[in-house]
BAKEVO-540720 format. One record per atom (N, C-alpha, C): residue in one letter; x, y, z. Coordinates in steps of 0.001 Angstrom, whole numbers, plus 500000, padded with zeros to 6 digits. Layout:
N
ATOM r     xx     yy     zz
ATOM A      X      Y      Z
...
END
This chain:
82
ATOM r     xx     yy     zz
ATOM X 935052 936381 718447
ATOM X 935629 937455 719210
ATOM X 936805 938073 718448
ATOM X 937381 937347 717623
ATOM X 939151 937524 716575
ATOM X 937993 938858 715802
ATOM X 936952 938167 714878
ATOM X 936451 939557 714358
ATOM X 936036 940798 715014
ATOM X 935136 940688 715942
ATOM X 934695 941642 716810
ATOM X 935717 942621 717224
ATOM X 937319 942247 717373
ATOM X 937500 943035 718093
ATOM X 938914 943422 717227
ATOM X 939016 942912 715747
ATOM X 939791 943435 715157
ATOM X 941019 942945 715127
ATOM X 941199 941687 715396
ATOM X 942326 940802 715784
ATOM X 943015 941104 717062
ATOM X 942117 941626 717827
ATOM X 943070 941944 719381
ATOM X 942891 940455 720316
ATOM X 941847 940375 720513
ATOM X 941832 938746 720837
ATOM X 942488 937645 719553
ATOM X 942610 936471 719921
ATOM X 942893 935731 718736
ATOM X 942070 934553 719323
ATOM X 941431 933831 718295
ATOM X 940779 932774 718169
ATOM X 941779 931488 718487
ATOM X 941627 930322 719178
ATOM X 942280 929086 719245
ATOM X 941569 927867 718792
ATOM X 942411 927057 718575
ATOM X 941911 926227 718280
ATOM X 942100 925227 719438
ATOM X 940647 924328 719852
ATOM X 940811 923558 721296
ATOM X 941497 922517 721208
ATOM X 942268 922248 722231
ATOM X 942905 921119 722050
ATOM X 942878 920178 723502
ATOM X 942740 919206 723553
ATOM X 942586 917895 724639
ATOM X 943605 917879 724841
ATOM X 944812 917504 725997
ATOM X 945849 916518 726225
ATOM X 945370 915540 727601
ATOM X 944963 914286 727453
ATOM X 945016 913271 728590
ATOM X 946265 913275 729395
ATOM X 945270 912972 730594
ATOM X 946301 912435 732054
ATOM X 946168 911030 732216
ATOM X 946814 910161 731864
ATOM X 946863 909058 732319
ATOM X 946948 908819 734250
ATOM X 946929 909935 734756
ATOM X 947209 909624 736340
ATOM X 946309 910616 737185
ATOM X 945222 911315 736347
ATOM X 944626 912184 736859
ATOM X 943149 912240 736208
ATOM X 941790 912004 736371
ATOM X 940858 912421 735876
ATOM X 940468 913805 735857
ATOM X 939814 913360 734670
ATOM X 939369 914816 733619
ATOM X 938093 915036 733878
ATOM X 937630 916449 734359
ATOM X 936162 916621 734334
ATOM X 936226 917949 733547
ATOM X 935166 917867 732292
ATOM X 935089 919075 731282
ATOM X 933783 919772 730979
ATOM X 933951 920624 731251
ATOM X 932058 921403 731944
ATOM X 931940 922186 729938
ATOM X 931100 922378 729276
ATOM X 930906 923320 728351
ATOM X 930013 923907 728181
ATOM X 930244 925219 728311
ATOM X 929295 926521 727844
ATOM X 928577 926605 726695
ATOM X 927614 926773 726086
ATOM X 927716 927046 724443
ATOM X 926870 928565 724709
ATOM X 927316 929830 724119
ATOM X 926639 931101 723679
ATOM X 926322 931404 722657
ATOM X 925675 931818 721832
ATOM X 926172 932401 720447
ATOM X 924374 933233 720011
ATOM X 925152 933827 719267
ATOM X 924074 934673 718541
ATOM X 923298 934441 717518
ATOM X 922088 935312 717293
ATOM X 921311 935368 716305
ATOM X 921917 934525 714496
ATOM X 921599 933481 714086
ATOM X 922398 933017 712861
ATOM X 922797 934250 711729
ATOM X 921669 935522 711712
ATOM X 921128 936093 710669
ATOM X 922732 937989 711099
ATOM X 923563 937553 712180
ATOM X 923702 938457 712700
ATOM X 925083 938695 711900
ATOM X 925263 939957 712294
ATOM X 926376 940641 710892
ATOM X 928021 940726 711903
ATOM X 928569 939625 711632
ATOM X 929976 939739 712468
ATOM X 931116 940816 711509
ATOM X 931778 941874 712716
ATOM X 932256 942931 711775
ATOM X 933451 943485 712791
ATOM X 934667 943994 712713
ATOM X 934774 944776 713797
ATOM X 934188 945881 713880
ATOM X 934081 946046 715556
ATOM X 933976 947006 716429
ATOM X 934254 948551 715835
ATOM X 933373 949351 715078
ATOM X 933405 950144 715132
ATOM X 935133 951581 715485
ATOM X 934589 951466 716764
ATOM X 935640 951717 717536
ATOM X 936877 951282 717465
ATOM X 937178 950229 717457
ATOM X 938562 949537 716836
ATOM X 938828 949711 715811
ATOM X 938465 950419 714884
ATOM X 938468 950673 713328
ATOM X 939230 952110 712818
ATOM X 940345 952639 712568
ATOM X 940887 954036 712833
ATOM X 941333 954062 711087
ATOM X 942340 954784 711172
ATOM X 942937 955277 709857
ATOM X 944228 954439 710634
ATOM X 944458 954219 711284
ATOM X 946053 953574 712203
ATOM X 946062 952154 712206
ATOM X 944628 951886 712104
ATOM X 944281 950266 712320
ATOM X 943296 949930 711776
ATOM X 943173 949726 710199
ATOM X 942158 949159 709400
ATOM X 941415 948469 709586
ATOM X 940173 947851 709992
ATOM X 939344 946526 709377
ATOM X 939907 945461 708817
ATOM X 940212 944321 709829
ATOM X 941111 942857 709020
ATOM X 940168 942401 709194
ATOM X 939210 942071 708710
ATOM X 938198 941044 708627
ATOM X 936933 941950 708023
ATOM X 936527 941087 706943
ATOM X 935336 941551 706372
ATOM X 933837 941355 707524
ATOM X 933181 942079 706940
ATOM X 931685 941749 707361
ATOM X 931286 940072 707271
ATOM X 930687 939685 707761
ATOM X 929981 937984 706798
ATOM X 928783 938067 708758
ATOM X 927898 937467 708156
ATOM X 926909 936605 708700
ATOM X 926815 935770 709429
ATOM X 926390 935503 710743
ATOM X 927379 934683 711401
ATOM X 927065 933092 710714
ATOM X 926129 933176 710575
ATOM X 925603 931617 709602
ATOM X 926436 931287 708467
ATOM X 927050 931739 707993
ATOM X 928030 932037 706235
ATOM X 929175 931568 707233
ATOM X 929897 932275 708574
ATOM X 931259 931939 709055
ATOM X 930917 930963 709523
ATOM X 929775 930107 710685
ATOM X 929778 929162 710644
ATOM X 929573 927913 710237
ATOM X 929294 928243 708445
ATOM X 929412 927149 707586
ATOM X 931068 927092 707118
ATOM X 931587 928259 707203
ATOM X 932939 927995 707023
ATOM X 933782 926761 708100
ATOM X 933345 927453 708968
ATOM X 933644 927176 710373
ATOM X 934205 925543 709997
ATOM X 932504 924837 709938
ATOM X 932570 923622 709741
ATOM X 933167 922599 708163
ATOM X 932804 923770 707339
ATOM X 933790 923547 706181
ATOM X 935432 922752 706143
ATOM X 935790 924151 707345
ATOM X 937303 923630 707399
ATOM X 938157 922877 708505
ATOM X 937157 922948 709534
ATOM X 937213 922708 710767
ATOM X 938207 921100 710525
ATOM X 937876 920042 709751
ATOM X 938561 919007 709848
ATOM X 939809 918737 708859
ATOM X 939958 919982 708252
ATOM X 941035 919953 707662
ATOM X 941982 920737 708196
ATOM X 942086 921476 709297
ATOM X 943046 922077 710289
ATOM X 943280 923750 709832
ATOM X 942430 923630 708621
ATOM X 942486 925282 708018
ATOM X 941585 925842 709000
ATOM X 942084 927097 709552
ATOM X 940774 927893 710496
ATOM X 939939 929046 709543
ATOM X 938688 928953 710368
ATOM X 937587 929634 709060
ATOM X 937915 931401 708947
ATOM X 938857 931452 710122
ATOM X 938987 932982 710466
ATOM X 940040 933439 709246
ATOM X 940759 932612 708619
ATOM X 941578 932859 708039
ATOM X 941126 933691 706478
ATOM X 939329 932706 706182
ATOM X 938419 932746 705035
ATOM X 937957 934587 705712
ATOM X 938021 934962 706078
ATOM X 937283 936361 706550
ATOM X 938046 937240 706361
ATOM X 939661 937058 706308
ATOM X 940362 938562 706263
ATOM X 940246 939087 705381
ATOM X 940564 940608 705553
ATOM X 940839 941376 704377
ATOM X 942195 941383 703902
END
């Protein structure tokens, strides 16, 4: 979504904190698109006022990044800017 929309959203990184005095119930969604699909911003978000920070890439290419860096605390969004 950080690419799509040109850095207006920002990507997080998830994080757990336990309750020792409260149980945890954690439901997860998973969505995602076509592997072969071209992540870019939005067109529209794109001006002479507000450049393109993030290159084009594939979503299969970012999510090998993804997992690349994922355990070294580097985020893959960082591998995409311009």
């Amino acid at each position: 979504m950080q690419i799509l929309s040109n850095g207006f959203f920002k990507s997080l990184v998830h994080r757990v904190v336990t309750n020792a005095e409260k149980e945890r119930l954690s439901l997860v969604l998973v969505y995602t698109l076509e592997l072969e699909t071209e992540l870019e911003p939005v067109s529209d978000l794109v001006d002479d006022k507000r450049p393109a920070r993030y290159m084009k890439i594939k979503l299969h290419d970012y999510m090998e990044k993804y997992h690349d860096t994922y355990a070294t605390g580097t985020l893959a969004i960082d591998g995409v800017k311009i």
